[in-house]
C-alpha positions as CSV (number, residue, x, y, z in Angstrom):
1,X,104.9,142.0,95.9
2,X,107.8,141.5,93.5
3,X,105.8,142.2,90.8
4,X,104.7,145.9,91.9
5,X,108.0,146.7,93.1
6,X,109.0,146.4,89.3
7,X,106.4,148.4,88.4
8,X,107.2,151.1,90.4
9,X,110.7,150.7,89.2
10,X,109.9,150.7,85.3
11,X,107.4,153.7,86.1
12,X,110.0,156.1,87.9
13,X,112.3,154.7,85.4
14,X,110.1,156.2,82.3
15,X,109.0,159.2,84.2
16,X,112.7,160.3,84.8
17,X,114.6,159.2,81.1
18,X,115.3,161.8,78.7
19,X,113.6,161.8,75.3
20,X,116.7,159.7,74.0
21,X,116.2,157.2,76.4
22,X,112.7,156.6,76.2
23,X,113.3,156.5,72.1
24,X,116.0,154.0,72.8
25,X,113.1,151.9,75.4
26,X,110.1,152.3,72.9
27,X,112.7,150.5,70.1
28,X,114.1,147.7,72.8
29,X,110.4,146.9,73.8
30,X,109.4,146.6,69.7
31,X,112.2,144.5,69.1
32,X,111.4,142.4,72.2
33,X,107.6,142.2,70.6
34,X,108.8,141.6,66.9
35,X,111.0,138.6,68.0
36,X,108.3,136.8,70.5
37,X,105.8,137.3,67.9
38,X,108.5,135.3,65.3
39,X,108.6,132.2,68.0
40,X,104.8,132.2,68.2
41,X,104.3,132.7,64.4
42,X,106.9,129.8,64.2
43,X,104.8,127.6,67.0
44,X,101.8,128.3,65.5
45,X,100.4,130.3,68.3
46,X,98.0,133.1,66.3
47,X,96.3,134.3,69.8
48,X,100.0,135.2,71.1
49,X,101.7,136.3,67.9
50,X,99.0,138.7,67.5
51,X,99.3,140.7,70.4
52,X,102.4,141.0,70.2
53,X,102.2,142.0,66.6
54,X,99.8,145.0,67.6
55,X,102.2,145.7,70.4
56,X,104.9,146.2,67.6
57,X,102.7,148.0,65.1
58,X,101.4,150.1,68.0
59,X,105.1,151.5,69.3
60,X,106.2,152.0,65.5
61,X,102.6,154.1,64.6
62,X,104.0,156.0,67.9
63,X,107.7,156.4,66.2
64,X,105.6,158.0,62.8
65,X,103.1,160.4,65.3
66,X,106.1,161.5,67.1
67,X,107.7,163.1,63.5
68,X,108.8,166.4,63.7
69,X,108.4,167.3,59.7
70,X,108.8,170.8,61.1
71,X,112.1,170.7,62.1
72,X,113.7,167.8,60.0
73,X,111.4,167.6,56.9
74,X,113.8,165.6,54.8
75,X,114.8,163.0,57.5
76,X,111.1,162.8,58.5
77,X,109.7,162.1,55.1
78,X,112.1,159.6,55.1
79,X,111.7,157.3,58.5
80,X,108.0,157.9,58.1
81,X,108.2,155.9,54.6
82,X,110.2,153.3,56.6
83,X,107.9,153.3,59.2
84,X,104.9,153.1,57.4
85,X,106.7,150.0,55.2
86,X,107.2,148.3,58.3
87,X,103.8,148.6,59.4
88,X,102.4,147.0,56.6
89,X,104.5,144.2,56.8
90,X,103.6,143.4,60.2
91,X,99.6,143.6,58.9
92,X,100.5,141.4,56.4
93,X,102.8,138.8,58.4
94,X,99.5,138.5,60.9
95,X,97.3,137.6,57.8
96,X,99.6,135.2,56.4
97,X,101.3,134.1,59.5
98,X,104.7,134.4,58.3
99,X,107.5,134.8,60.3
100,X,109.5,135.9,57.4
101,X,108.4,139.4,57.3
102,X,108.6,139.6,60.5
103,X,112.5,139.1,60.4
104,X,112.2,141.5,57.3
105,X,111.2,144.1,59.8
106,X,113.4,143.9,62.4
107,X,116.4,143.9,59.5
108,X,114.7,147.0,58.3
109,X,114.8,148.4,61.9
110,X,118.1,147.2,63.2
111,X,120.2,149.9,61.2
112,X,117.9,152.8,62.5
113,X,117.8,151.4,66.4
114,X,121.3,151.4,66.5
115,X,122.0,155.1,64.9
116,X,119.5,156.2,67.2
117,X,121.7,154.4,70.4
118,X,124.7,156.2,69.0
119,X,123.4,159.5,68.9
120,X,121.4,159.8,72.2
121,X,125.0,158.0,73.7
122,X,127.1,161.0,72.0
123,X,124.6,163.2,72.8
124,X,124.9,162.1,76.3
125,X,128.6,162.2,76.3
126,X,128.5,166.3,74.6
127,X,130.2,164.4,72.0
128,X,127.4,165.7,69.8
129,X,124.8,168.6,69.8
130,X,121.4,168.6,68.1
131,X,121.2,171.2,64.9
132,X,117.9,171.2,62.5
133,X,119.1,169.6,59.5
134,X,118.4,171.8,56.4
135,X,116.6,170.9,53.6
136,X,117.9,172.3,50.4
């Protein structure tokens, strides 16, 4: 009974964020993944620190299909080369079972999580408004 209550929580909770928040959930839920998959990489549990590798790879391939090179070219070239680096890392700490890159990847991704939690929280606050940027 517990258990469906919090899935009826989590569900409303998703269906009524703003795009900021559910960025800011999709990134708390990868870095959840990333470090459970360090502490099964590091107990030697392959079955569990794949899964949650794929759960990691999966949310980040959602972060590069969710580019808008439209709009911000520039900044999208650039995350998706991140992005991209970050998914191959994770392929290639599942082959060789290192936790290493693993922790490579999340210090990759720490800088960009938290500049995203900045912005949706001044764009929250009217602090900030959202303008293309320009390429020149």
């Amino acid at each position: 009974m517990f258990n469906s209550a919090v899935q009826r929580y989590k569900s409303v909770q998703v269906k009524t964020s703003t795009p900021g928040e559910l960025l800011m959930m999709l990134y708390d839920g990868c870095f959840r993944f990333l470090n459970e998959a360090v502490v099964a990489l590091e107990a030697g549990d392959r079955p569990r620190s794949g899964e949650r590798l794929d759960r990691a790879y999966a949310v980040i391939s959602e972060f590069t299909t969710s580019l808008k090179h439209e709009v911000y070219p520039d900044l999208c070239t650039n995350l998706e080369g991140v992005y991209m680096f970050c998914m191959s890392h994770i392929v290639q700490a599942n082959i060789h079972q290192d936790p290493e890159m693993v922790r490579e990847v999340i210090r990759i991704l720490e800088p960009l999580r938290d500049a995203f939690r900045e912005a949706v929280r001044q764009v929250h606050s009217g602090e900030a408004t959202l303008a293309p940027i320009r390429s020149r």
